[in-house]
C-alpha positions in Angstrom: -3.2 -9.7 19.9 -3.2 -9.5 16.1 -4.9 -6.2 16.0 -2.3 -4.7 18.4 0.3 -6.2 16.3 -1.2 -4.5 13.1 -1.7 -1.1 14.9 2.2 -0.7 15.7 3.2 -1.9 12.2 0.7 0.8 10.7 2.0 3.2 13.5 5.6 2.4 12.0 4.5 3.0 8.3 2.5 5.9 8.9 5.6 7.6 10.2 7.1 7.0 6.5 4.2 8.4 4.8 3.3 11.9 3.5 -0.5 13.7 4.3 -1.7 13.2 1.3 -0.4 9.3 1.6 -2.2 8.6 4.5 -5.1 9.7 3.3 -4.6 7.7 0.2 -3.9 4.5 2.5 -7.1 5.5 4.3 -9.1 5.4 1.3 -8.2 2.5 0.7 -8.0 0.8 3.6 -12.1 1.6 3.5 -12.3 0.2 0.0 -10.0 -2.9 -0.4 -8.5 -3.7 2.9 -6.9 -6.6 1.5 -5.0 -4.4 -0.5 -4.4 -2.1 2.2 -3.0 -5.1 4.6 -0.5 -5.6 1.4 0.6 -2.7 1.0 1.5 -2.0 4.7 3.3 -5.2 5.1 5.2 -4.6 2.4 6.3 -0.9 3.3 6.9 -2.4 7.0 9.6 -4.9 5.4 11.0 -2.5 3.3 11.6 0.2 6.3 12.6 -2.5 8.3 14.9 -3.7 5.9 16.3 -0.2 5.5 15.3 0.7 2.1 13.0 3.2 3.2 14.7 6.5 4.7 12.6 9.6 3.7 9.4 10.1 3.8 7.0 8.6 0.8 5.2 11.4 -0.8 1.9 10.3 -2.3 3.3 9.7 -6.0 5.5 7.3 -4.5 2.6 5.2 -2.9 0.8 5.9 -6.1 3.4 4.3 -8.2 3.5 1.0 -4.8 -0.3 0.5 -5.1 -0.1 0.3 -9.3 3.0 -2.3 -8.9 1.2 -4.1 -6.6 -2.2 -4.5 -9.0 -2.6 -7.7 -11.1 -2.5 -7.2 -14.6 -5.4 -7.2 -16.3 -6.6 -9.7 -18.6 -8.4 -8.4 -21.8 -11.2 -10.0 -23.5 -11.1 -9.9 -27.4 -14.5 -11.0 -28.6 -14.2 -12.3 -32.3 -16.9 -12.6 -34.2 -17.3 -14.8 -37.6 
């Protein structure tokens, strides 16, 4: 049931997306599909929500994916 549920919103995102986005959310998906559940549910709101109209070219998904990312924590290593 939950995988059928998944498939339509992904159906209904997919629609939003450019090639070269798809393939990106593919890649990913295969890598971190954590991330990749994120992202989708996010778009999904947004589309739904009707702040989504045209179609998200893969810069645009770029610049989602980097927004979503933590920030990184640096390490400063002092010595004495």
């Amino acid at each position: 049931e939950m995988q059928k549920q998944w498939q339509t919103l992904e159906t209904l995102v997919k629609q939003h997306l450019s090639k070269e986005a798809i393939m990106r959310y593919g890649s990913i998906k295969a890598a971190h599909p954590e991330k990749a559940m994120q992202i989708m549910s996010l778009l999904a709101q947004m589309i739904q929500a009707g702040q989504i109209a045209e179609t998200i070219t893969d810069e645009q998904f770029k610049r989602m994916l980097i927004n979503l990312q933590e920030p990184r924590r640096e390490t400063k290593i002092m010595r004495r």
